[in-house]
N, C-alpha and C positions, 0 to 999 in steps of 0.2 A: 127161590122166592124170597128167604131172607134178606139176601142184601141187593135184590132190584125195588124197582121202582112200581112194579105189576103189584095190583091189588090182591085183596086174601079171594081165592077163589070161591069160596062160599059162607054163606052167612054163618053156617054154623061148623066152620072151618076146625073150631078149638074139638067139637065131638069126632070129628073126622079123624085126627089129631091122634086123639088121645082115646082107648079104652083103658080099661084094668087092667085086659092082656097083654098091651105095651107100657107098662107103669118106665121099660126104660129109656124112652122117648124123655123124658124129664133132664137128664142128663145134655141130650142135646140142645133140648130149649133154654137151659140155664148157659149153656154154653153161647147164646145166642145173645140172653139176654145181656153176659158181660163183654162181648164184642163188640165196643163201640163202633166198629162200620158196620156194624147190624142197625137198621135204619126201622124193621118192625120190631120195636118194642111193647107193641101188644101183645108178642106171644107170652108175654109175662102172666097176662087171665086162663091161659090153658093149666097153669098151676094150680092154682085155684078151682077151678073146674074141673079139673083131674081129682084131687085132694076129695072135694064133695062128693064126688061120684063114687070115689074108694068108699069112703066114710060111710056115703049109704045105700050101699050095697052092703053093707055088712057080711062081707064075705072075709073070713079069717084069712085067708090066703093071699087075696092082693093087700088088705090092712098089712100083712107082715112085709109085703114086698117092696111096699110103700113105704113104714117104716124103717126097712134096710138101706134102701137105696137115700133116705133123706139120712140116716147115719153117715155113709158111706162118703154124700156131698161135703157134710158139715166143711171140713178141712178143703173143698177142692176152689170152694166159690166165697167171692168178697162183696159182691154186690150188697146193696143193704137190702133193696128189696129179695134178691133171695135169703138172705139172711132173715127179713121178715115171716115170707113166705114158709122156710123151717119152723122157725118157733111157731107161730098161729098152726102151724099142721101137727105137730107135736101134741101141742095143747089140745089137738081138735082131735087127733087119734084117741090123746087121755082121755076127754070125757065129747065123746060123739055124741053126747045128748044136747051140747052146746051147737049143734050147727043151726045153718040158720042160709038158705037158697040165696039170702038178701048178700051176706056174705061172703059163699062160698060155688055159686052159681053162675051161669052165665053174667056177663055184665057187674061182675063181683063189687060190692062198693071196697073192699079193700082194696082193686086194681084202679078203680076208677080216683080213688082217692091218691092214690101212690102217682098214678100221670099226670094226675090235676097237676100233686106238690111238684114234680118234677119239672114241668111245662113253666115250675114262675119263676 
């Protein structure tokens, strides 16, 4: 489905996607996201919406898994928006009282604003 032209099969395609218990899903979507014949660059808000969902769940065990595995990326991915996407998670792991649904939710304004910039 990434690189045809068939729409996201469900509205809420990104929770389908992603739980906790596959934090390593993240891996393949970043891989998607730097593929330029990856034609859905929306998978880019599962990030984001992943990230929020760890965060609040406050569950120590995916926070840590989440953590490792955005270690682990640092070196693999050039993209800026994953590069964004690290830092803001980082940040948001350090102080999880900073989140914020507007944010880090469904329809994330930090995704919506990253397509905006990149569409001009």
């Amino acid at each position: 489905m990434a690189y045809s032209d068939e729409s996201i099969p469900d509205q809420d395609w990104e929770l389908a996607l992603f739980s906790e218990e596959n934090i390593d899903n993240i891996f393949m979507i970043c891989e998607f996201i730097e593929d330029e014949k990856c034609s859905k660059k929306s998978f880019f808000g599962t990030l984001y919406v992943l990230t929020g969902d760890v965060i609040t769940s406050n569950n120590q065990k995916y926070i840590s898994q989440l953590t490792r595995a955005i270690i682990e990326m640092k070196p693999l991915f050039k993209s800026q928006s994953i590069i964004k996407w690290i830092k803001r998670s980082e940040k948001l792991i350090e102080k999880s009282e900073t989140y914020s649904y507007e944010y880090w939710g469904l329809n994330s304004r930090y995704v919506y604003k990253q397509l905006t910039k990149n569409d001009q």
